[in-house]
C-alpha positions as CSV (number, residue, x, y, z in Angstrom):
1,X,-15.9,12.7,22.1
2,X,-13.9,9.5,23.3
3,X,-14.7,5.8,21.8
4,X,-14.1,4.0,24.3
5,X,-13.6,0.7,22.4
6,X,-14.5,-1.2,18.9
7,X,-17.0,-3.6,20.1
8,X,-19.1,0.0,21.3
9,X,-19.1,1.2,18.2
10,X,-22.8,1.5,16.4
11,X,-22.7,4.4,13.8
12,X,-20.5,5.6,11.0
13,X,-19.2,8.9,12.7
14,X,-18.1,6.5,16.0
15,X,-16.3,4.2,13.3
16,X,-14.8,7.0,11.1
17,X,-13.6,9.0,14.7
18,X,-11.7,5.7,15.9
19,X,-10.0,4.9,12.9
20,X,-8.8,8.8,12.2
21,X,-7.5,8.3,15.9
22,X,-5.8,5.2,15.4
23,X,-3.8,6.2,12.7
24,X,-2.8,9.6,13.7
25,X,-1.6,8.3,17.0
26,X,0.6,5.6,15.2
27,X,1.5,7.6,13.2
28,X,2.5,11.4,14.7
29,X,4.3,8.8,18.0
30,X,7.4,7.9,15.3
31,X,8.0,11.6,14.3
32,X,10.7,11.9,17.1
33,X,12.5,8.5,16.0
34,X,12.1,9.9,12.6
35,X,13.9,13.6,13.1
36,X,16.7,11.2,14.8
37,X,17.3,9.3,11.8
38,X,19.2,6.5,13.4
39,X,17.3,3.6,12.4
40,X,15.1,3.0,9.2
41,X,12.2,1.2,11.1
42,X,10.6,3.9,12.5
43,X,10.2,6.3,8.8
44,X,8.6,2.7,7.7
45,X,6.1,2.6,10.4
46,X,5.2,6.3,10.1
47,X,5.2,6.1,6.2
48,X,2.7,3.2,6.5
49,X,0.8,5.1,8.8
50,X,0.1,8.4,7.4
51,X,-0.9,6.3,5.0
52,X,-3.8,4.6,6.4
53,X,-4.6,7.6,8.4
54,X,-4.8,9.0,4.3
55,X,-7.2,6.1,3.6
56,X,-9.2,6.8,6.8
57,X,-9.8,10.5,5.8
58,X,-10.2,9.8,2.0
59,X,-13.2,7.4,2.4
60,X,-14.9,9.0,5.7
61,X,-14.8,12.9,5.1
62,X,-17.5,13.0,2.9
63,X,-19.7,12.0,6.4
64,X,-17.7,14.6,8.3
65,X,-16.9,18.4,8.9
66,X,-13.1,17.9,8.8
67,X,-10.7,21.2,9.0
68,X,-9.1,22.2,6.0
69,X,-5.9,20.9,6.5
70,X,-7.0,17.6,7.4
71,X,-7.7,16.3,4.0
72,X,-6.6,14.0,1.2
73,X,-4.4,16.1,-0.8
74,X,-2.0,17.1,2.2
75,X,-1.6,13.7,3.8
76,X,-1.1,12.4,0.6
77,X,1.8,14.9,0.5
78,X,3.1,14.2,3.9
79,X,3.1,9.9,2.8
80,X,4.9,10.7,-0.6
81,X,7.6,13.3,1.3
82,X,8.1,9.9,3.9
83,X,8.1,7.6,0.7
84,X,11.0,9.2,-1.2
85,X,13.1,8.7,1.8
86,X,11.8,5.2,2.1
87,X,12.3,4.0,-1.2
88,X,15.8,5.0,-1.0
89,X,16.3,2.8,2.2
90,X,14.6,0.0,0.5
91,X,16.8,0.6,-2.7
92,X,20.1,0.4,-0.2
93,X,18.7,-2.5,1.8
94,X,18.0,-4.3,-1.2
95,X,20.9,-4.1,-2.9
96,X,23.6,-4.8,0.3
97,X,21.5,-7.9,1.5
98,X,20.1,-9.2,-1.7
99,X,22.6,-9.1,-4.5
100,X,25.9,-7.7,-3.2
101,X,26.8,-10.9,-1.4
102,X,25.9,-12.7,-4.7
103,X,28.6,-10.4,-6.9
104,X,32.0,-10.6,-7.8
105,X,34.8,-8.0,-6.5
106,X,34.9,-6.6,-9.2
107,X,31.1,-5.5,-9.4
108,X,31.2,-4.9,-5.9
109,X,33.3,-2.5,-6.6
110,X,31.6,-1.1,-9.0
111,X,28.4,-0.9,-7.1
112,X,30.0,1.6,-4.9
113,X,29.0,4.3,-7.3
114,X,25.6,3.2,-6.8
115,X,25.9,3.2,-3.4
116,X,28.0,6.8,-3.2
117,X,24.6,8.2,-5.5
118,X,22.2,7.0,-2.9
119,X,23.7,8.5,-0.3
120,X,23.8,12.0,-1.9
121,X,19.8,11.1,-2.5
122,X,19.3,10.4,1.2
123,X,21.1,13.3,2.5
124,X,18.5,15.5,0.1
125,X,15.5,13.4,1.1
126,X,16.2,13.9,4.5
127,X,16.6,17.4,4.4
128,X,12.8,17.6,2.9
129,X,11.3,15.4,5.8
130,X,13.0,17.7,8.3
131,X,11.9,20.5,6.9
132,X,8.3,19.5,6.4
133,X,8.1,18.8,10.1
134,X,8.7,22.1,10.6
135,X,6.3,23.5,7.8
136,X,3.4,24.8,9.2
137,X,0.9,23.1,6.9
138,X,2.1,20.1,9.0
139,X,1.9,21.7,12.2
140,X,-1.7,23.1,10.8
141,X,-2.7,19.5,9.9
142,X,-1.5,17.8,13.2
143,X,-3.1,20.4,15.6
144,X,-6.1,20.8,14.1
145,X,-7.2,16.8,13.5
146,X,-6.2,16.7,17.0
147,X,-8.8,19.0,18.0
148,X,-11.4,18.3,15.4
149,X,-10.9,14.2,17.3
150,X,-11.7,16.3,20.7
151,X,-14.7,18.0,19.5
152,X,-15.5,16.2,16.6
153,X,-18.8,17.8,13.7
154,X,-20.4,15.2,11.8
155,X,-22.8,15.2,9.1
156,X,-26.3,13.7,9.5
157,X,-25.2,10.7,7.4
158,X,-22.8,9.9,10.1
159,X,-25.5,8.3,12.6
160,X,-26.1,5.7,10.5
161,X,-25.6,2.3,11.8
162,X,-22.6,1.1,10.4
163,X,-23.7,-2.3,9.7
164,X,-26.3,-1.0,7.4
165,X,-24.1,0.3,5.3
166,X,-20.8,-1.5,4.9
167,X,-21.3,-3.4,1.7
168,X,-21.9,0.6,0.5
169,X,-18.7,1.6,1.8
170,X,-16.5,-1.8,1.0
171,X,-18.1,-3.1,-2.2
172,X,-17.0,-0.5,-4.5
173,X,-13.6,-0.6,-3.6
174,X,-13.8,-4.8,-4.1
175,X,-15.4,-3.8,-7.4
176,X,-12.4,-1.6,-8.4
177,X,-10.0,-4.2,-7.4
178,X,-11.8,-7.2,-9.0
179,X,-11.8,-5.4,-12.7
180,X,-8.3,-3.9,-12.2
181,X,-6.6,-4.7,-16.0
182,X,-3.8,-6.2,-14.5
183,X,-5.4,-8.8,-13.9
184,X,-5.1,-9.8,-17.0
185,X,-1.3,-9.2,-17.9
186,X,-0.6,-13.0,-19.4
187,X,-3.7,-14.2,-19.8
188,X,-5.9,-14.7,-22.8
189,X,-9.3,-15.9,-23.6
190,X,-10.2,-19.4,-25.1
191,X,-13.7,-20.1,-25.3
192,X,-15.3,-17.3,-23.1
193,X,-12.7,-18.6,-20.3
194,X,-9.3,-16.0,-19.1
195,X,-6.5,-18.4,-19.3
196,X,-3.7,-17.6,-17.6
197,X,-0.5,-18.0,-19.5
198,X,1.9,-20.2,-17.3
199,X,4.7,-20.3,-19.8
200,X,6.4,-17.5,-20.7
201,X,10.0,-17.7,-21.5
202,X,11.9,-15.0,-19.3
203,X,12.3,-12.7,-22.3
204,X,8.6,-12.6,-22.9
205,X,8.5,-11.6,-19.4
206,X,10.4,-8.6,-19.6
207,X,8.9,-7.8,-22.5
208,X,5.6,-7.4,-21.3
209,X,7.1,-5.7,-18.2
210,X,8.1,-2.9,-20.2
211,X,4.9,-2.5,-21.5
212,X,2.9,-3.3,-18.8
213,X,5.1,-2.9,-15.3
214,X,2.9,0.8,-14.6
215,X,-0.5,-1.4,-14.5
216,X,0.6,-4.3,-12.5
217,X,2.2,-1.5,-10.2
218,X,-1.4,0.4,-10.4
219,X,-3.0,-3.2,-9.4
220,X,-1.0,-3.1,-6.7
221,X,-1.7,0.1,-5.6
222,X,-5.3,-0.8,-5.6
223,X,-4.6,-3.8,-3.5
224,X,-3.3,-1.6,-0.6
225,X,-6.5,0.5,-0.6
226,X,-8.4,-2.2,-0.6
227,X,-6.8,-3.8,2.0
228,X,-6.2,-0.6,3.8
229,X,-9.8,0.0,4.0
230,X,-11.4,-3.5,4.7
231,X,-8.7,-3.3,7.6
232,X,-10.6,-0.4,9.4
233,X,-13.4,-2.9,9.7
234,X,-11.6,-6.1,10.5
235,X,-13.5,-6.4,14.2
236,X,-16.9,-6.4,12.6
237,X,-16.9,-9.5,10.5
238,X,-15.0,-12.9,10.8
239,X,-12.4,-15.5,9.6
240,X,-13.6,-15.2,6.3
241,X,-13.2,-11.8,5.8
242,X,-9.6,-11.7,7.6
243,X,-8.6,-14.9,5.4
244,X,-9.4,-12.4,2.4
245,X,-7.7,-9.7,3.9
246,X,-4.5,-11.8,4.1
247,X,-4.6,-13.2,0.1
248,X,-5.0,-9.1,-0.5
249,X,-1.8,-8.6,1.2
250,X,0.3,-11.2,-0.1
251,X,-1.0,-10.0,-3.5
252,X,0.1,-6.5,-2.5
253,X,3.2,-7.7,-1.4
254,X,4.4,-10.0,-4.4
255,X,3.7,-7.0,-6.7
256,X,5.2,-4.9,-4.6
257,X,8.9,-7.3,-4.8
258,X,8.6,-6.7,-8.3
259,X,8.2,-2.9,-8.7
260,X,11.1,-2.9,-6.3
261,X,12.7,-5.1,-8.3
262,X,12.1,-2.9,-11.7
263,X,12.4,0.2,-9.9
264,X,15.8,-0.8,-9.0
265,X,17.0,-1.9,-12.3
266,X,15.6,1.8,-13.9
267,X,17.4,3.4,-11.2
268,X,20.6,1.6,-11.8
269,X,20.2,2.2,-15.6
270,X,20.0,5.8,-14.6
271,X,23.5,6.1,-12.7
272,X,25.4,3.7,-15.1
273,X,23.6,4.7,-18.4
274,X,24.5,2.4,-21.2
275,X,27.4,0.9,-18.6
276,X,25.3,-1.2,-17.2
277,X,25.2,-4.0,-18.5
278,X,29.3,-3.8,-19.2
279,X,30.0,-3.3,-15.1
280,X,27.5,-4.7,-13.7
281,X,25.9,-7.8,-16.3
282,X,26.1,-10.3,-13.0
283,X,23.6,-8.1,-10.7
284,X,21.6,-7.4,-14.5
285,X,21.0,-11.1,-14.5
286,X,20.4,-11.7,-10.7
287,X,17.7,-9.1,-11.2
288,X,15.9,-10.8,-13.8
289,X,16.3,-13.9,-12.7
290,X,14.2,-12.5,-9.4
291,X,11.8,-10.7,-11.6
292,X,10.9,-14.4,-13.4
293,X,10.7,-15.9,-10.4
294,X,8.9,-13.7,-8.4
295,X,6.5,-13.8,-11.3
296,X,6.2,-17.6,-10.9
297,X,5.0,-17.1,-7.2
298,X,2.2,-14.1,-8.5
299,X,0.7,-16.6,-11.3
300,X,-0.8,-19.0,-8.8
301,X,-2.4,-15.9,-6.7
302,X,-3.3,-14.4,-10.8
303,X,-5.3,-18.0,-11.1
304,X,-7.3,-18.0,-7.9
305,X,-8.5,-14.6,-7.9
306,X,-9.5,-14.6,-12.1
307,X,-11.7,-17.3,-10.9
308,X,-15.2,-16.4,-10.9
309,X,-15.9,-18.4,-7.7
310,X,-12.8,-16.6,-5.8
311,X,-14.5,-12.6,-6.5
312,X,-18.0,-13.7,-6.1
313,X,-16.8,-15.3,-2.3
314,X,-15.3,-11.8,-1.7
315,X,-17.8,-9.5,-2.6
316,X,-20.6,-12.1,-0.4
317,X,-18.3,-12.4,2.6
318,X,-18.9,-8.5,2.9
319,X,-22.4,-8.8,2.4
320,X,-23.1,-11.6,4.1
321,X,-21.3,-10.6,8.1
322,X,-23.3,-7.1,7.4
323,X,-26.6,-9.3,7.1
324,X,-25.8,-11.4,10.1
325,X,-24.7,-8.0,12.2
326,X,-27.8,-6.3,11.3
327,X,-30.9,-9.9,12.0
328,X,-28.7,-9.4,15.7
329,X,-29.1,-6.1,15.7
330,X,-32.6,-5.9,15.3
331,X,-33.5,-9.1,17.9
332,X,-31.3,-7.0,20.4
């Protein structure tokens, strides 16, 4: 079975088929570039698409009679295999762009240890994206979703009209992301209102970081799969629903400049132990200094989306195109 393009597409097996298609294509046409190793960009752009392919699967299998090596769990595996090697790029990139041109000699120097570690780390990482290549649970999962998208078995839930049910499929996920409790990392409530707190000194910053970096990162997360999955549906609504999709990213991507920023410093605290600070107290401070300021650029983002006006906007802009979609429908 072939779709031949979006604007055909009537029924949730068509929409689930395409976007399974979409992101296996994108994503299987780096593994070459990948095995090569000779240029970071392409490991990014399969890493991000294994996983939304992983998205695809996770929220449309239920409606289909996918293989057994087509499912959650493995390309979950495959995306966090691609991440490890990723996150070490990231790390390098960050580091020799961001904050070595900022240090003196001396540190620089000392931030070739870092640099020597990462290095040993890549060489490792690499070695497990090669091999898995070659594992045949990945050659399992990539031959059979290929033929399963040939010959594709739905089940009878499938030939529903997608329009009738997209608020189903996209509300819960706006739900999960709307009562995420990082949203309310500095805020408090004053008279039945969340007030967000715009004046934290930098050392009550990192002090609630500690405590709380793992569920701003989890908001984060939750971000991406919203985003993710609103994305698989971006040619059935309109500006509205893009200009949504574009605050979700930004949001993803501010938090995501801040767990890189805290992952960095754990990792650095790991090589250096209590040295750190001794060798390296000018990159220490350039870090936090980022990690305030960066928090300065999430607060406003924090404000719009605590206010009730802001989630109730997002949860009717998906109801409201699948309404419109569905009155054309039936005069067609």
């Amino acid at each position: 079975m072939k779709i031949s393009s979006a604007t055909s597409i009537k029924t949730l097996g068509e929409t689930a088929h395409q976007a399974i298609e979409n992101h296996l294509t994108k994503t299987i046409k780096w593994e070459k570039a990948v095995k090569r190793d000779e240029d970071p960009e392409p490991l990014h752009q399969m890493r991000v698409g294994m996983r939304r392919l992983r998205t695809a699967v996770s929220r449309f299998e239920r409606y289909l009679f996918l293989p057994k090596s087509v499912s959650d769990k493995n390309i979950g595996k495959f995306a966090r295999i691609l991440g490890s090697l990723r996150d070490l790029d990231v790390l390098a990139e960050i580091l020799e762009k961001n904050y070595k041109p900022h240090l003196l000699e001396k540190e620089q120097k000392s931030l070739e240890t870092a640099f020597t570690e990462l290095h040993k780390q890549r060489e490792i990482a690499v070695s497990h994206v090669q091999k898995t290549f070659k594992d045949e649970i990945y050659k399992s999962f990539k031959n059979e979703c290929e033929n399963w998208l040939k010959n594709p078995s739905y089940r009878s839930f499938s030939s529903i009209p997608i329009y009738y049910i997209l608020p189903d499929l996209l509300s819960p996920e706006v739900s999960e992301f709307c009562l995420h409790p990082g949203w309310l990392i500095g805020t408090k409530i004053v008279e039945s209102e969340i007030v967000v707190q715009t004046k934290w000194t930098p050392s009550q910053l990192e002090e609630h970081l500690k405590t709380e970096g793992k569920t701003l990162h989890d908001l984060r997360k939750q971000a991406k799969r919203l985003r993710y999955q609103m994305e698989l549906f971006t040619e059935l609504y309109g500006e509205s629903f893009t200009a949504h999709i574009h605050d979700i990213k930004n949001i993803q991507e501010i938090l995501g400049m801040i767990q890189d920023n805290m992952v960095l410093h754990e990792w650095l605290e790991n090589i250096f132990k209590s040295e750190l600070d001794t060798q390296l107290r000018g990159l220490t401070t350039l870090l936090a200094a980022n990690r305030y300021q960066l928090w300065q650029e999430w607060q406003p983002l924090q404000q719009r989306y605590l206010q009730a006006d802001t989630r109730y906007n997002l949860h009717l802009v998906v109801l409201q195109a699948t309404l419109e979609n569905v009155k054309q429908e039936e005069r067609d």
